[in-house]
C-alpha positions in Angstrom: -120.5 60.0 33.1 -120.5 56.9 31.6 -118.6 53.2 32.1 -117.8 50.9 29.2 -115.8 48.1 29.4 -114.9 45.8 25.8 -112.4 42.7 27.0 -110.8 41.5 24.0 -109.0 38.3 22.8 -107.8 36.5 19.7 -108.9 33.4 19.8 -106.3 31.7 17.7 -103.9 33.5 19.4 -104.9 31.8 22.7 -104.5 28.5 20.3 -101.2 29.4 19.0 -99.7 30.0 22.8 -100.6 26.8 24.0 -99.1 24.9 21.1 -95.5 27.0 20.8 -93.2 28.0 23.7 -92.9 31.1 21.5 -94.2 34.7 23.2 -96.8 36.2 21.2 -96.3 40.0 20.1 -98.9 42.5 21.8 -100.6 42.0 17.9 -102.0 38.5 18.9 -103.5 39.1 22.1 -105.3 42.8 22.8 -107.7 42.3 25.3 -109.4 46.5 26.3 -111.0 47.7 28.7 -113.0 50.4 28.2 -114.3 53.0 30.9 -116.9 56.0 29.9 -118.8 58.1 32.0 -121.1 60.1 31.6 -123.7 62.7 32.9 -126.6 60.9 34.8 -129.0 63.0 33.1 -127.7 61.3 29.6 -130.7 59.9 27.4 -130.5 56.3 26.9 -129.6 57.1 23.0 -126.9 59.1 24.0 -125.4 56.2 25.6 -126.7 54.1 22.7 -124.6 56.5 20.8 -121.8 56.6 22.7 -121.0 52.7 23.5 -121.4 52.7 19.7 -119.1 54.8 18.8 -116.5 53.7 20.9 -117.2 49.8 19.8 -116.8 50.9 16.0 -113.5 52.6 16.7 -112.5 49.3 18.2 -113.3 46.9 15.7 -112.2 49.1 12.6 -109.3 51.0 13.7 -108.2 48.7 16.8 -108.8 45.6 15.3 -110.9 43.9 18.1 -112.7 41.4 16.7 -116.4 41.2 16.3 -119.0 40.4 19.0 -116.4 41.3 21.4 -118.0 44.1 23.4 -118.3 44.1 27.1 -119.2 47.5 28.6 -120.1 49.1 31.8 -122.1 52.6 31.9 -121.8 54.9 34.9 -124.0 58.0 35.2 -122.6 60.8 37.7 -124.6 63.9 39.2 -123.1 66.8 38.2 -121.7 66.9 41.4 -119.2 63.7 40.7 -118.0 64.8 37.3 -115.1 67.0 38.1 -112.8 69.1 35.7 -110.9 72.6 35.2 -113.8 74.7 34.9 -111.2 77.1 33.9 -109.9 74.9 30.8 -107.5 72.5 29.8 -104.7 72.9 27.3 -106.7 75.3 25.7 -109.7 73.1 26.2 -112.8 74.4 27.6 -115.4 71.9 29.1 -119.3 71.5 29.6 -121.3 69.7 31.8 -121.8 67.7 28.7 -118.5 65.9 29.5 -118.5 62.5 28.4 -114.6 60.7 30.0 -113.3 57.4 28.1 -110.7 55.4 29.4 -109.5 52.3 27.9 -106.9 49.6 29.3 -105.2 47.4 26.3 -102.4 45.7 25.5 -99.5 48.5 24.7 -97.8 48.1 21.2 -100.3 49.9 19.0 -98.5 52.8 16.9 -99.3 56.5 17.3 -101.7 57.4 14.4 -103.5 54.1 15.3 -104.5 56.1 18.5 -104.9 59.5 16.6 -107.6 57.6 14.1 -109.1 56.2 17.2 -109.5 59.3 19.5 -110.9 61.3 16.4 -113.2 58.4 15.1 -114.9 57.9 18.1 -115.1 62.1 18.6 -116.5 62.8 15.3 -118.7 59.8 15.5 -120.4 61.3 19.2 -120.2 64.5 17.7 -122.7 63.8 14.4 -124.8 61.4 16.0 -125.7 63.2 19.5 -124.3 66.8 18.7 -121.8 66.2 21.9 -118.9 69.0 21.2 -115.8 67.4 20.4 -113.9 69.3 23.7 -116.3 67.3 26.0 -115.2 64.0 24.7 -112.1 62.7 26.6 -110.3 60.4 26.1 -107.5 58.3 27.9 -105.8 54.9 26.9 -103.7 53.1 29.1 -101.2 50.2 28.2 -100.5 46.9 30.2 -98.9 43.8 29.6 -100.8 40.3 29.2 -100.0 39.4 32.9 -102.1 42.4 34.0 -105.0 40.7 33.3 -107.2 37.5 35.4 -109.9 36.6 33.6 -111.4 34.6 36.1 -110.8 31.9 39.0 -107.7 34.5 40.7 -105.4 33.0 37.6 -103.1 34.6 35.0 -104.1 32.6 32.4 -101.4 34.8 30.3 -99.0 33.9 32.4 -95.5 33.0 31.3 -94.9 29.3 31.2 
């Protein structure tokens, strides 16, 4: 299974805070987190592939700017991977699992995250022949004040 993590910022959207009183919409500051794991027995172009994939989704259909890639990769034993072996929703899953979860901002619209889930899913899928089921992916929304960057401050905080 494996871990990445992409922090993302705007940086003239940290500008424009600190020179209005104005709240900025969830469209000026979008700072993810993104978490995949993965199979320890990955190859290291697998997770090449992978981290890829996810960071291109990002930056085309999320808008996170460029350069703006933190990740983190965890392998599991097969042991520390677990699913329905029995299916999901129809779904059936490998040991091939790969699980993505990303923390954001909230506010981006539906088929925003429909483009994403199948970019990064077609994009695993040609490049490392991963089936589509075995690619799962969660995103989960929080609010500017969910985040520290550093120094045990909310640097979003409301002034």
């Amino acid at each position: 299974m494996l871990t990445i993590s992409i922090m993302r910022l705007k940086h003239s959207a940290v500008e424009r805070k600190f020179e209005s009183s104005k709240t900025n919409t969830n469209e000026d500051v979008i700072m993810p987190l993104v978490r995949i794991d993965i199979s320890k027995t990955a190859s290291k172009e697998r997770i090449r592939a992978v981290s890829e994939a996810v960071y291109g989704a990002m930056v085309e259909i999320a808008n996170v700017p460029l350069h703006d890639k933190f990740q983190i990769i965890t392998r599991h034993a097969d042991d520390e991977i677990i699913y329905p072996e029995e299916g999901y929703l129809g779904i059936e899953y490998s040991r091939d699992l790969i699980i993505i979860q990303i923390t954001w901002v909230g506010g981006r619209a539906i088929d925003v995250k429909k483009k994403f889930y199948k970019r990064i899913a077609d994009e695993i899928h040609e490049k490392e022949k991963v089936r589509k089921e075995d690619i799962w992916i969660s995103l989960v929304d929080s609010g500017r004040e969910d985040w520290s960057f550093g120094n045990g401050e909310m640097q979003y905080a409301p002034k």
